[in-house]
N, C-alpha and C positions, 0 to 999 in steps of 0.2 A: 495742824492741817494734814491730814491724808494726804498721799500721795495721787489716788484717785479723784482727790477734790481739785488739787494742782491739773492734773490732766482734763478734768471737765474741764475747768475755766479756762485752761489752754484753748480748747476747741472753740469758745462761747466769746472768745476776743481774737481768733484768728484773723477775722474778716477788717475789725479795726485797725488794727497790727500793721496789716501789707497796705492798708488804706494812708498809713502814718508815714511806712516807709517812701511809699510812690510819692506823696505831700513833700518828705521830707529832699528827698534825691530835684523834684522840681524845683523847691525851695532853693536847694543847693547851687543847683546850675544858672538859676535865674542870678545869683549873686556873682556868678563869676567861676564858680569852680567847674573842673572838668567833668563829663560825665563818666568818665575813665577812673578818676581817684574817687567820685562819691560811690560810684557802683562798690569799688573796694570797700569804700567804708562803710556801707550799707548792706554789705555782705550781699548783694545778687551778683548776676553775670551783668557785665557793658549791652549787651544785646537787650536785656532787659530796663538796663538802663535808658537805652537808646529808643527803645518802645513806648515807655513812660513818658521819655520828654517828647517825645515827636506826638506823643497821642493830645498830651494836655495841654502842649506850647502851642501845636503844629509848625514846629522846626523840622525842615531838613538836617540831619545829619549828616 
């Protein structure tokens, strides 16, 4: 595989990706875990994290 082929289908599942990560980081917290440690582990910022759960839970943080 091309290295141009890897970067197309980078672009062509971006949209899935961040759709997997935000699932996953909600997933996360609804079990218990920080939104502090999944941010880390999900490699965004807390702020983002904190975005994500307040959008989809509607939690105050």
């Amino acid at each position: 595989m091309e290295l141009s082929e890897i970067a197309d289908m980078l672009k062509e599942y971006k949209e899935y990706y961040n759709v997997y990560r935000c699932i996953l980081v909600i997933h996360m917290v609804k079990n218990g875990e920080s939104i502090a440690k999944t941010s880390k582990n999900i490699n965004i910022s807390r702020k983002t994290g904190e975005r994500w759960v307040k959008e989809y839970l509607g939690t105050n943080i």
